[in-house]
N, CA, C and O atoms as a GROMACS GRO file, in nm:
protein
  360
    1UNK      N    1 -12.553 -22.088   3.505
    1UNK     CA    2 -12.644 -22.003   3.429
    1UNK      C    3 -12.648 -22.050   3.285
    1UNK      O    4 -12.574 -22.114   3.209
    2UNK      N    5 -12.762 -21.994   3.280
    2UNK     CA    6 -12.771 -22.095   3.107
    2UNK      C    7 -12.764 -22.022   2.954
    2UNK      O    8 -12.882 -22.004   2.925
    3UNK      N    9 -12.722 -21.996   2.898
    3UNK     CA   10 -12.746 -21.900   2.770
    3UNK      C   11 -12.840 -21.857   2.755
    3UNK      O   12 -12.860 -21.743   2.796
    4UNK      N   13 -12.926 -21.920   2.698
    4UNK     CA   14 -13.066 -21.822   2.749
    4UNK      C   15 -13.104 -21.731   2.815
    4UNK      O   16 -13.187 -21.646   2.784
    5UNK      N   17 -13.020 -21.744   2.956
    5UNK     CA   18 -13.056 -21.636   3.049
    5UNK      C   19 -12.993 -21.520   2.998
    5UNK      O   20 -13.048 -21.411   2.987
    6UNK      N   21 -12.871 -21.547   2.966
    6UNK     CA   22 -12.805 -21.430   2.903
    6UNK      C   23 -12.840 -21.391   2.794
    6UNK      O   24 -12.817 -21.272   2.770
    7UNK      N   25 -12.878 -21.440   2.734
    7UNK     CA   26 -12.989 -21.372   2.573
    7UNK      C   27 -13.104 -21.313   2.600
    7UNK      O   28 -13.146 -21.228   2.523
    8UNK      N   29 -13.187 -21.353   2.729
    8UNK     CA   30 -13.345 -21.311   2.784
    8UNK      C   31 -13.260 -21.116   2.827
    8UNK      O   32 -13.305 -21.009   2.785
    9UNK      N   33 -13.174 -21.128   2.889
    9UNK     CA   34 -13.130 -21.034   2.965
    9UNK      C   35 -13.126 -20.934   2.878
    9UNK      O   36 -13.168 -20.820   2.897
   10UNK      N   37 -13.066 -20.983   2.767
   10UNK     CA   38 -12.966 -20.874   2.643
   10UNK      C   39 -13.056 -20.817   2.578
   10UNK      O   40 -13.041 -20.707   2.525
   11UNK      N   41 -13.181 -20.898   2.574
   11UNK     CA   42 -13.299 -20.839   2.468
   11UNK      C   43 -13.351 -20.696   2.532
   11UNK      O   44 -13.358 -20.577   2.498
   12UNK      N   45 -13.392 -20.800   2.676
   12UNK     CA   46 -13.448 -20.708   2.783
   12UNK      C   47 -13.396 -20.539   2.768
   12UNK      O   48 -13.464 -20.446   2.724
   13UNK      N   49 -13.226 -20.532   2.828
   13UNK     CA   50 -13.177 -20.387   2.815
   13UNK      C   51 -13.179 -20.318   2.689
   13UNK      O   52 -13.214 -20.202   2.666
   14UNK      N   53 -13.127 -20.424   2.594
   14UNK     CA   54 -13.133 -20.327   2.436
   14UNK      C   55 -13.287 -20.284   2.400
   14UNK      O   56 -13.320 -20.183   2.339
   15UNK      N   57 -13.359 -20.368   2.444
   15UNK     CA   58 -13.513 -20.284   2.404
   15UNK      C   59 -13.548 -20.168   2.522
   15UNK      O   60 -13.589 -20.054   2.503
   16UNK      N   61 -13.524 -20.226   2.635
   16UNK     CA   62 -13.548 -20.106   2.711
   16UNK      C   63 -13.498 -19.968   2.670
   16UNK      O   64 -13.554 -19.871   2.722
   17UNK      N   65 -13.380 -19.944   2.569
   17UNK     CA   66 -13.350 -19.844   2.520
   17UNK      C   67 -13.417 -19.798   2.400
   17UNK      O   68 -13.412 -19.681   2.363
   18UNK      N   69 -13.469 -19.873   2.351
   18UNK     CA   70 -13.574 -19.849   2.213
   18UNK      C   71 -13.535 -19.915   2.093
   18UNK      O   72 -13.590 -19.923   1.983
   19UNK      N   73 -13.421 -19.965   2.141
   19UNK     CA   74 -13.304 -20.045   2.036
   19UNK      C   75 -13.349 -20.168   1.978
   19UNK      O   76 -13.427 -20.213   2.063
   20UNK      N   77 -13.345 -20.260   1.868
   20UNK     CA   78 -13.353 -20.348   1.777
   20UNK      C   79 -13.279 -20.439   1.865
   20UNK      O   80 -13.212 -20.388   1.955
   21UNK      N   81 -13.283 -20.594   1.851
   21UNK     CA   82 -13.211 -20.673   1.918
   21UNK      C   83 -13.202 -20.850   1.827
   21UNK      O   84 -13.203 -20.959   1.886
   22UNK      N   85 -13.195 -20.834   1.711
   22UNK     CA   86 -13.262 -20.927   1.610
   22UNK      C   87 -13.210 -21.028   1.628
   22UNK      O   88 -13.095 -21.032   1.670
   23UNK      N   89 -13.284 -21.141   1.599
   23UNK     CA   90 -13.211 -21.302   1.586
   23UNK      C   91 -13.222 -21.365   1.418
   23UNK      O   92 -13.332 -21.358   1.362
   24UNK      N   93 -13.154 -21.399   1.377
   24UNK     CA   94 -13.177 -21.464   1.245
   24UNK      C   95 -13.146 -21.598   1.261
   24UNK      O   96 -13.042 -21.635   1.316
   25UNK      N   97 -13.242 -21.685   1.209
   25UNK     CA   98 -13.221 -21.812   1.208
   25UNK      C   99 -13.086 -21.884   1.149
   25UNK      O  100 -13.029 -21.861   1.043
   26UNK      N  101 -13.057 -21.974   1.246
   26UNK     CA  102 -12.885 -22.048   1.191
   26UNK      C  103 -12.950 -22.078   1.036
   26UNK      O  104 -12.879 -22.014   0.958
   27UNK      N  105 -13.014 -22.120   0.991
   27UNK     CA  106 -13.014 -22.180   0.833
   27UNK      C  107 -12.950 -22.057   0.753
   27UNK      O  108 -12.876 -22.090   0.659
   28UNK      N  109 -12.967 -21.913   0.779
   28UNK     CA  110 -12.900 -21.859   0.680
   28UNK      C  111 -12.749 -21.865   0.678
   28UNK      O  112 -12.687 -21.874   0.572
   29UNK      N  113 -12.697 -21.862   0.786
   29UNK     CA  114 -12.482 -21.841   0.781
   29UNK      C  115 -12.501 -21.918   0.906
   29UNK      O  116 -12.567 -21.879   1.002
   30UNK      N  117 -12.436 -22.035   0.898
   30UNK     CA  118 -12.384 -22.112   1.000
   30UNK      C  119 -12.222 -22.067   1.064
   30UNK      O  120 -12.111 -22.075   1.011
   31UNK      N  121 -12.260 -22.024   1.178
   31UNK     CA  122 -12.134 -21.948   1.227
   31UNK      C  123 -12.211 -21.788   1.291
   31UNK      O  124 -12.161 -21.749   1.396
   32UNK      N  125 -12.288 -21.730   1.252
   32UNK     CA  126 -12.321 -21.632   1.245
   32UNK      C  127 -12.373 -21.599   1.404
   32UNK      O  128 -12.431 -21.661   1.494
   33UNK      N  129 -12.313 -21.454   1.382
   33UNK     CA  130 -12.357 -21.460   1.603
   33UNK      C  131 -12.524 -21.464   1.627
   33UNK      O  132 -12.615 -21.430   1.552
   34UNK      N  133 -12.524 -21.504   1.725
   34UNK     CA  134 -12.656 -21.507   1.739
   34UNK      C  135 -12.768 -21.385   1.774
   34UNK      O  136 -12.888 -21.408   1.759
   35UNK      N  137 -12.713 -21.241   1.828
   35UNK     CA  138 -12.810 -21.151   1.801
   35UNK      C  139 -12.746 -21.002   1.685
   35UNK      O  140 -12.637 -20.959   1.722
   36UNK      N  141 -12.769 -20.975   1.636
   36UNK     CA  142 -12.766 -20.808   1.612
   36UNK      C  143 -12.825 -20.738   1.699
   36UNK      O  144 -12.919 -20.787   1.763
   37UNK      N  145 -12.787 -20.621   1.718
   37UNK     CA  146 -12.816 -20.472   1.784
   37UNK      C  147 -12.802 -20.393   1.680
   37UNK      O  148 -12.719 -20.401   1.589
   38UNK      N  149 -12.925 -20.283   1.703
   38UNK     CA  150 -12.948 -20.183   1.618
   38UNK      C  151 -12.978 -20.074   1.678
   38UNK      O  152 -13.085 -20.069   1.739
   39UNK      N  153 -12.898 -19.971   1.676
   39UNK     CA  154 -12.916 -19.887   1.824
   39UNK      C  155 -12.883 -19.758   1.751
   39UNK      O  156 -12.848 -19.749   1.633
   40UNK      N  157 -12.899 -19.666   1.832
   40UNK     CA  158 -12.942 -19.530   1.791
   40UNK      C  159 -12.790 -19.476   1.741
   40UNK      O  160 -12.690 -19.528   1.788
   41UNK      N  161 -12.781 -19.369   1.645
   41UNK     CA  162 -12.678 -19.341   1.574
   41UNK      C  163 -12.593 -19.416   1.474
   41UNK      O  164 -12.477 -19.401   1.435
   42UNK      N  165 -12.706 -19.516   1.440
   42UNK     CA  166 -12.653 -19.629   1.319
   42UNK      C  167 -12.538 -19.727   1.402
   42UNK      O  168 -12.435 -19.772   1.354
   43UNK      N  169 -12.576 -19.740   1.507
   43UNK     CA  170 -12.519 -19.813   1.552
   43UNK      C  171 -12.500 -19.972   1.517
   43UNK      O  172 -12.606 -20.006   1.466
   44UNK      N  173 -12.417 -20.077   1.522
   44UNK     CA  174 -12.467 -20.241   1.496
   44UNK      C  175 -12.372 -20.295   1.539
   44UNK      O  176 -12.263 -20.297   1.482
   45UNK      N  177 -12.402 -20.356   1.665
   45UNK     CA  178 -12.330 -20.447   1.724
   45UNK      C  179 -12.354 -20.634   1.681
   45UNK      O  180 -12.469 -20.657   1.643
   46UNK      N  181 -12.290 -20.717   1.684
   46UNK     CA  182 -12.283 -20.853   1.678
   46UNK      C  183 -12.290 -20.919   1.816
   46UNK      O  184 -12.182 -20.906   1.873
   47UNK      N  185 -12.356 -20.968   1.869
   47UNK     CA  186 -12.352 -21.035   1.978
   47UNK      C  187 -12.320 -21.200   1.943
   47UNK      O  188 -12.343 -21.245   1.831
   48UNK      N  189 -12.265 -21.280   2.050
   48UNK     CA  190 -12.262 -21.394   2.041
   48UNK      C  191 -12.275 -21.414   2.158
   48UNK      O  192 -12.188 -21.365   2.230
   49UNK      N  193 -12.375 -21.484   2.215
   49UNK     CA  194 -12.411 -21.545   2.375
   49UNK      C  195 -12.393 -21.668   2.354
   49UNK      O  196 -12.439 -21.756   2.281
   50UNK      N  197 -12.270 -21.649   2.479
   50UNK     CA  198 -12.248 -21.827   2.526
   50UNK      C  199 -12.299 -21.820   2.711
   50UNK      O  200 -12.353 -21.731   2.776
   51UNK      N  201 -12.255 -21.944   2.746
   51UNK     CA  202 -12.248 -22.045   2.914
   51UNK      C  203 -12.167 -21.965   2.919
   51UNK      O  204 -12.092 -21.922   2.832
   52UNK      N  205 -12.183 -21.928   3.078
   52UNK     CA  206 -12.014 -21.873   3.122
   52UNK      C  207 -11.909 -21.955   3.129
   52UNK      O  208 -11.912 -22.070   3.171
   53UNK      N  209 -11.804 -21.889   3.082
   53UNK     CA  210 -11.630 -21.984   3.062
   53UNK      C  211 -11.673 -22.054   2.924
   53UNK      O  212 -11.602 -22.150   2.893
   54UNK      N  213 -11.765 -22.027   2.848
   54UNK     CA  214 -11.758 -22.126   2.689
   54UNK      C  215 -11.654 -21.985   2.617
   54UNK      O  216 -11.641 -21.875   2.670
   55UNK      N  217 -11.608 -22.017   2.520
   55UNK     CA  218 -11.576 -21.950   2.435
   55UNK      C  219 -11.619 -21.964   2.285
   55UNK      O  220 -11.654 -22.082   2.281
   56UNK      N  221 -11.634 -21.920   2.176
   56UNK     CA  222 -11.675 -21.922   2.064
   56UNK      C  223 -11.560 -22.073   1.986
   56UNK      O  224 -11.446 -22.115   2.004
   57UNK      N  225 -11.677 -22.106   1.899
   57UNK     CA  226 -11.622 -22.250   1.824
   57UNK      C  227 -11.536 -22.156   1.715
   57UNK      O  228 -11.526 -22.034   1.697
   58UNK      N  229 -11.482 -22.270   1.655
   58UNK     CA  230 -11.380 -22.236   1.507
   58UNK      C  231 -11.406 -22.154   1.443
   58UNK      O  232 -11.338 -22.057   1.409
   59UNK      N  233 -11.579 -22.204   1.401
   59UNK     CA  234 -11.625 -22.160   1.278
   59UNK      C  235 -11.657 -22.026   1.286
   59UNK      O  236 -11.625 -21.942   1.202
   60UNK      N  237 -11.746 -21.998   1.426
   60UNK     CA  238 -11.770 -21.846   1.507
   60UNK      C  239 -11.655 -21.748   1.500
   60UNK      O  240 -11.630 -21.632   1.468
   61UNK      N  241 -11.597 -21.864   1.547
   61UNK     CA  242 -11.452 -21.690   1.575
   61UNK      C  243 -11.422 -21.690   1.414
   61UNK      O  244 -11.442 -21.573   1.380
   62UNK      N  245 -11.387 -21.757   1.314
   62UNK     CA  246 -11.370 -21.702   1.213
   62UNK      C  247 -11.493 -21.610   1.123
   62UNK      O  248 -11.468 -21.511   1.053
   63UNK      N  249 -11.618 -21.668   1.144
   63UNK     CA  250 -11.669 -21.549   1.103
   63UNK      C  251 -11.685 -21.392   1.248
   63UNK      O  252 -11.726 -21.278   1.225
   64UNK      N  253 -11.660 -21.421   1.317
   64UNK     CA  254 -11.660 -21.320   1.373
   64UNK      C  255 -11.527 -21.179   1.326
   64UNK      O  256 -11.530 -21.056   1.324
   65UNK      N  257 -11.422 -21.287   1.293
   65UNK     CA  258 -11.269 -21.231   1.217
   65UNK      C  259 -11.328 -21.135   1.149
   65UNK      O  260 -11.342 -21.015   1.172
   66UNK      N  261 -11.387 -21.256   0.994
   66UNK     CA  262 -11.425 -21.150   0.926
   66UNK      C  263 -11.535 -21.063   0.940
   66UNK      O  264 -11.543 -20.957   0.877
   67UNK      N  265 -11.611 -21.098   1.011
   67UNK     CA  266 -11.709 -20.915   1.031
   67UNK      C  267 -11.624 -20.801   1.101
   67UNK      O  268 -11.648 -20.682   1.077
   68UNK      N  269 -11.522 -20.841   1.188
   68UNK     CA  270 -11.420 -20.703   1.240
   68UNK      C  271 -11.322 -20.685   1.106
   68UNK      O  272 -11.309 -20.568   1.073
   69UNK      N  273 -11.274 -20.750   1.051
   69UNK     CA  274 -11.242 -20.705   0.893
   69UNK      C  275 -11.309 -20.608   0.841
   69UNK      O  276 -11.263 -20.496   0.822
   70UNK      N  277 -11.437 -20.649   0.813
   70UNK     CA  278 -11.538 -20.502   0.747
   70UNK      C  279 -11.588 -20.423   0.836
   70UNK      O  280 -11.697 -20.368   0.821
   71UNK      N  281 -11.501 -20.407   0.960
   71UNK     CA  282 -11.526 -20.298   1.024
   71UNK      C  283 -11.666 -20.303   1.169
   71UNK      O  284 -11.707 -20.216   1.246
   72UNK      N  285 -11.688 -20.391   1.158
   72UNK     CA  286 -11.814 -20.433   1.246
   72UNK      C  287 -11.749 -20.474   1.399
   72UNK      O  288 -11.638 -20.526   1.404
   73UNK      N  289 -11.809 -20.453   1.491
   73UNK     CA  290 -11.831 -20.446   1.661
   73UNK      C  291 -11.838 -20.597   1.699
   73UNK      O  292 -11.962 -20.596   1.705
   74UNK      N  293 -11.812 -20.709   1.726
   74UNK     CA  294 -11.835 -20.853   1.779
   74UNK      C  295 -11.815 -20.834   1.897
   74UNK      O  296 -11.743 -20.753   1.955
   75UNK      N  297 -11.896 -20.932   1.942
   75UNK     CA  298 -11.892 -20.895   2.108
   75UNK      C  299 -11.932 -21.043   2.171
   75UNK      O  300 -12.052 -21.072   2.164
   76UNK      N  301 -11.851 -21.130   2.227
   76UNK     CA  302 -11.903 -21.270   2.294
   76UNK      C  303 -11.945 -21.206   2.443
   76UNK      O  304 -11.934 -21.092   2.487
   77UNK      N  305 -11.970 -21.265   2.472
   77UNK     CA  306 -12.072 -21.267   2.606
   77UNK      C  307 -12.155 -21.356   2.665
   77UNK      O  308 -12.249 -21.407   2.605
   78UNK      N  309 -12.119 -21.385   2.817
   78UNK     CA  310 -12.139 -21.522   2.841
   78UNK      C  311 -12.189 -21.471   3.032
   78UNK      O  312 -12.226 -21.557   3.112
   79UNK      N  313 -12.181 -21.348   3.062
   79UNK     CA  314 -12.273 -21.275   3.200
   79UNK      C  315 -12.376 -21.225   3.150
   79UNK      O  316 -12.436 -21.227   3.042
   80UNK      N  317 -12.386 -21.173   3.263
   80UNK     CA  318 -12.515 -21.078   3.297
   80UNK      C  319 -12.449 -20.912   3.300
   80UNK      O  320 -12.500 -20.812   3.250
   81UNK      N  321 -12.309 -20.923   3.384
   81UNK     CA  322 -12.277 -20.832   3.414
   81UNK      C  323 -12.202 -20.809   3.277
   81UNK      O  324 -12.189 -20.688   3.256
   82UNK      N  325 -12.140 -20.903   3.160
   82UNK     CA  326 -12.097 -20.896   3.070
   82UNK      C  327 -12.207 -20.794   2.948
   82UNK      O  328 -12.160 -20.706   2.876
   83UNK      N  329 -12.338 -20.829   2.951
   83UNK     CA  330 -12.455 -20.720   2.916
   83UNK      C  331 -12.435 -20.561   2.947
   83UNK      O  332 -12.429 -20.463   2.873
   84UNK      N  333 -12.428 -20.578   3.091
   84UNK     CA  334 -12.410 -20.427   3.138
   84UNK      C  335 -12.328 -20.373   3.088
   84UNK      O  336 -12.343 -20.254   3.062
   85UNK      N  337 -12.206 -20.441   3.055
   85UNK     CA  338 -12.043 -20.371   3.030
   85UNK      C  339 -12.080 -20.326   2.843
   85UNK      O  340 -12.016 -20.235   2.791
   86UNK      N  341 -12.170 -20.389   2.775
   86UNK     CA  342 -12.187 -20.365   2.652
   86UNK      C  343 -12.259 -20.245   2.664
   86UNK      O  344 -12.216 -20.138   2.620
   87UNK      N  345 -12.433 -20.266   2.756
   87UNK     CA  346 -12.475 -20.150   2.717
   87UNK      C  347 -12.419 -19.990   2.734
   87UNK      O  348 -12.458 -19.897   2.663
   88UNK      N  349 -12.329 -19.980   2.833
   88UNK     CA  350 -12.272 -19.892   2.822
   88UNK      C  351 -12.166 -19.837   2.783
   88UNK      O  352 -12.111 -19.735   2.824
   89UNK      N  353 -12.130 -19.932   2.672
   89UNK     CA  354 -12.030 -19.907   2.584
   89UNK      C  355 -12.113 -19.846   2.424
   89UNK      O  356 -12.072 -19.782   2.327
   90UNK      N  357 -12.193 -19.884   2.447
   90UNK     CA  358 -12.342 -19.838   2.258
   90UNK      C  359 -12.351 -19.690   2.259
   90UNK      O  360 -12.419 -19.632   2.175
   0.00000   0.00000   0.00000
């Protein structure tokens, strides 16, 4: 399965809820996960979609460190079923 698929998926459920699902281009923070969630009750999750069995590079997991430092949600994810287990955690 390819990342993509798992990013097509993630958009899919978080909008189906009415929820925000944003991408910001790598030129601004290299390292930076690749979606936000913006979900009801001020919610904001960090997503990072990988291949299944990849894990996050150096640079990722350290900025991922520091966004759970200031208190923020990171979340790697590399299923389908890994999606499901988020949305019903929001």
């Amino acid at each position: 399965m390819k990342e993509l698929t798992v990013e097509q998926y993630l958009i899919k459920r978080v909008e189906a809820l009415g929820w925000w699902c944003l991408k910001f281009p790598p030129l601004f923070f290299a390292g930076f996960p690749d979606r936000i969630i913006l979900g009801a009750r001020a919610t904001i999750v960090f997503v990072e979609l990988k291949r299944p069995s990849k894990t996050a590079e150096k640079l990722q997991a350290r900025i991922h460190k520091q966004l759970r430092r200031f208190g923020f949600r990171v979340e790697v994810i590399d299923t389908l079923e890994g999606v499901d287990a988020l949305i019903l955690t929001i």
